[in-house]
PLY file of the C-alpha trace (Angstrom):
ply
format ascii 1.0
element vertex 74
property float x
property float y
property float z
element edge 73
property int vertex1
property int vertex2
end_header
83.74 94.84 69.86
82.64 94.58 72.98
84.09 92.87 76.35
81.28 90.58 75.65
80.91 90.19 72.07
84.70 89.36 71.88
84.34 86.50 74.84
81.61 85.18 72.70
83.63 84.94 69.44
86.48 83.84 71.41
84.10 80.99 72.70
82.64 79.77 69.26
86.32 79.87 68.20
85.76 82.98 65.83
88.52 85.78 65.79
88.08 88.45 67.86
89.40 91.83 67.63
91.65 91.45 70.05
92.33 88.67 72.65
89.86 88.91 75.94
91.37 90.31 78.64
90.03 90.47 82.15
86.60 89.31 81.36
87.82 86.15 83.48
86.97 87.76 86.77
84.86 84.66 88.77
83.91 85.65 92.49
86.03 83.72 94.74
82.89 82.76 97.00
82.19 81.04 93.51
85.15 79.53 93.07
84.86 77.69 96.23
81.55 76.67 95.72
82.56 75.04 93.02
86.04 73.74 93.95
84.80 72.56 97.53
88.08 74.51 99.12
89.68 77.87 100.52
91.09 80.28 98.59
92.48 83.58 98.29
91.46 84.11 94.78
89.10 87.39 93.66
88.26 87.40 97.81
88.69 91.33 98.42
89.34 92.16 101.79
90.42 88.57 102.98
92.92 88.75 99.86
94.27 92.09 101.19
94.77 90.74 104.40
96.93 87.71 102.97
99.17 90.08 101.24
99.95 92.18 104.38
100.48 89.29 106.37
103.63 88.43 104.23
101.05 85.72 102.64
101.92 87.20 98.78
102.67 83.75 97.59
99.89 81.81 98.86
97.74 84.38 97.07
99.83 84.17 93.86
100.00 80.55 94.13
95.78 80.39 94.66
95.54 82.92 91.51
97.83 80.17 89.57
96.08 77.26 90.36
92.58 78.10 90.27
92.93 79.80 86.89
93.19 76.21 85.86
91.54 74.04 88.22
88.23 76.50 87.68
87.93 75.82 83.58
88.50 71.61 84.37
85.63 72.23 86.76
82.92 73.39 84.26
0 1
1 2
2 3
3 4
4 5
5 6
6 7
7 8
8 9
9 10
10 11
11 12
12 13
13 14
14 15
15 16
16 17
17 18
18 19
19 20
20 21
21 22
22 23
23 24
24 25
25 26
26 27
27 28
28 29
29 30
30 31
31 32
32 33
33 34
34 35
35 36
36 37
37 38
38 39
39 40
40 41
41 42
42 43
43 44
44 45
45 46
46 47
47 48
48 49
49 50
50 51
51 52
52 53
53 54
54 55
55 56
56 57
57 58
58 59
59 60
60 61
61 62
62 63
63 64
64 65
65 66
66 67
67 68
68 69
69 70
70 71
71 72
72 73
């Protein structure tokens, strides 16, 4: 299958071949359209910058909860 196919069948609750796996990727400019807020989620350079800046947990924290805030959303 492929990446596609399989988040389709995942979707319509069919079995895949195997479980989707970064297919997920959302742009965070996306995400905070959508969630009306700031992150450091999928943001590239600004997520970079976070991590040097002895930030690692906000970023990890951001990746945590808008993985499920984002789904709720929709």
């Amino acid at each position: 299958m492929r990446p596609k196919e399989r988040v389709i069948a995942a979707l319509v609750h069919q079995e895949p071949d195997r479980v989707p796996t970064g297919e997920n990727q959302v742009d965070g400019k996306l995400v905070e359209q959508i969630l009306d807020c700031h992150t450091h989620y999928n943001m590239g350079w600004h997520e970079l910058e976070a991590i040097w800046a002895d930030e690692r947990d906000r970023v990890v924290s951001d990746y945590c909860d808008f993985h499920v805030a984002l789904p709720r959303a929709a």
